[in-house]
N, C-alpha and C positions, 0 to 999 in steps of 0.2 A: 648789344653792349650790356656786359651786366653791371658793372659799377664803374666811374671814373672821377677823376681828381684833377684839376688845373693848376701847377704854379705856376708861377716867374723865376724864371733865371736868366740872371747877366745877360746885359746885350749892351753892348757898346755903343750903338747908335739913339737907342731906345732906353736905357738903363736897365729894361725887363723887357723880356716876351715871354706869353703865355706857351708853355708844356703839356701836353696833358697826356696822363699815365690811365692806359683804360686796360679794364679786366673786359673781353671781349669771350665768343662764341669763337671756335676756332674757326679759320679762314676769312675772320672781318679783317678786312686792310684800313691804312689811313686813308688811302682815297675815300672811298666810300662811309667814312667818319665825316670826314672835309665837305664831302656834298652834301651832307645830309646836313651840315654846320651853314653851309653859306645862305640857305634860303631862311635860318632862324636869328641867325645873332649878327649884330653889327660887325661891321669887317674887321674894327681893331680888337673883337672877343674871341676871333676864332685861332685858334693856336697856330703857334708857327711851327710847334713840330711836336708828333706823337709817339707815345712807346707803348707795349704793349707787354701786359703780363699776366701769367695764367696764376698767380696769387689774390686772393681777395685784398681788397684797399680798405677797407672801415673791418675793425674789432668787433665785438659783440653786442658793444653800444655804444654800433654808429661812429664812433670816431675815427678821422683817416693815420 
């Protein structure tokens, strides 16, 4: 992973779940995000679903 970023977006049940948009190494999947997530953060940190894109997330300085 080279950079990523978490929101919230609308969730009906929950009013947010987390997203999260990663600048990855080609061929990284969400699985292999996902496990590498459950053994570190508590279960309602880990995103409910991820994108992926080959564009940088932070500008020159640092901001997403």
């Amino acid at each position: 992973m080279l950079s990523s970023v978490v929101v919230g977006l609308p969730d009906d049940d929950l009013g947010q779940r987390a997203h999260a948009i990663v600048q990855a190494e080609p061929g990284a999947t969400a699985r292999e995000l996902l496990d590498f997530l459950v053994d570190r953060l508590v279960r309602y940190k880990i995103p409910r679903s991820v994108e992926f894109t080959d564009r940088p997330l932070r500008d020159d300085s640092g901001e997403v």
